[in-house]
C-alpha positions in Angstrom: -23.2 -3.9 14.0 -21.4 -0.5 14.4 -22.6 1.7 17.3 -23.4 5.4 16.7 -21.5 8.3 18.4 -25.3 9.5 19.4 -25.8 5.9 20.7 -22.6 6.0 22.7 -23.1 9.2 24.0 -27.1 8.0 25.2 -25.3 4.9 27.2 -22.8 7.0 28.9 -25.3 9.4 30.5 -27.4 6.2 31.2 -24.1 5.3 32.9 -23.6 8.2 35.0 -26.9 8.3 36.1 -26.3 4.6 37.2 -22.9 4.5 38.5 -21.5 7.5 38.1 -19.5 10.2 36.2 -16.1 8.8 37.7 -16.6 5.1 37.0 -18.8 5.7 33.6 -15.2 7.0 32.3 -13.0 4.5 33.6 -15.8 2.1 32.0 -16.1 3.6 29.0 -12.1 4.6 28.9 -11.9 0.4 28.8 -14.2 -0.4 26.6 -13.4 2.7 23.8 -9.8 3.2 24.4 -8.6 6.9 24.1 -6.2 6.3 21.1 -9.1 4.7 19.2 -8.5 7.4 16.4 -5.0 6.0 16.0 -6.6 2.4 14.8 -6.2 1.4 11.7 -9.4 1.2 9.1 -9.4 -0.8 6.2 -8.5 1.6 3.8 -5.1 2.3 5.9 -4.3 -1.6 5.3 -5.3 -1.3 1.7 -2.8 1.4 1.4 0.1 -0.1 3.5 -0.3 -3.9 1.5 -0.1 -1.8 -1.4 3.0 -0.6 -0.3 4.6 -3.7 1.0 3.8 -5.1 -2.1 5.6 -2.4 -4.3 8.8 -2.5 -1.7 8.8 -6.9 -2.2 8.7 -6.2 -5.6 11.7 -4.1 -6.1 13.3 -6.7 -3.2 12.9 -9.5 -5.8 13.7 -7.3 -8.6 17.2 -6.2 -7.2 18.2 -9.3 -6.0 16.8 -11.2 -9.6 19.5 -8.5 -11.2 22.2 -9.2 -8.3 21.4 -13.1 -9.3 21.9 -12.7 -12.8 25.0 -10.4 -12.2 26.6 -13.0 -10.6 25.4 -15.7 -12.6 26.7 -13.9 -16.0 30.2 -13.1 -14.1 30.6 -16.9 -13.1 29.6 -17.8 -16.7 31.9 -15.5 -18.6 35.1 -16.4 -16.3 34.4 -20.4 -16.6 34.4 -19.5 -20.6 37.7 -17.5 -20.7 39.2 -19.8 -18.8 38.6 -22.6 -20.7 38.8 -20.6 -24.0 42.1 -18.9 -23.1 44.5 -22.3 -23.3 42.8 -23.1 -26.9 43.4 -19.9 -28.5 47.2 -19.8 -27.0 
């Protein structure tokens, strides 16, 4: 269940009244940290697996073409090598 701003804002002056302005914000300033606008929401981790995604993608698909690269290099060498002494 997500709490309201309005809802928060009701429990803090409940809270002052109580204990205090001073202590209300150290009390609140634990349980809502101040760099709570820096969290991430869903969306932002949609958009970053997304991107992850895309960046392992073209990680496999440049080392697939290295791989083959290498593999058609090997191939072609072990051929003229045993190709060359036949021909001559």
């Amino acid at each position: 269940m997500a709490v309201t701003e309005i809802e928060r804002t009701e429990l803090a002056n409940r809270l002052v009244l109580a204990i205090g302005k001073e202590a209300t914000e150290t009390l609140m300033n634990c349980i809502i940290p101040e760099g709570r606008d820096q969290l991430a929401t869903k969306d932002d981790l949609r958009v970053l697996s997304a991107e992850m995604r895309s960046y392992v993608d073209s990680a496999i698909s440049k080392h697939t073409r290295l791989i083959m690269t290498t593999m058609v290099g090997f191939m072609l060498t072990i051929w003229i090598t045993l190709l060359v002494p036949a021909i001559v």
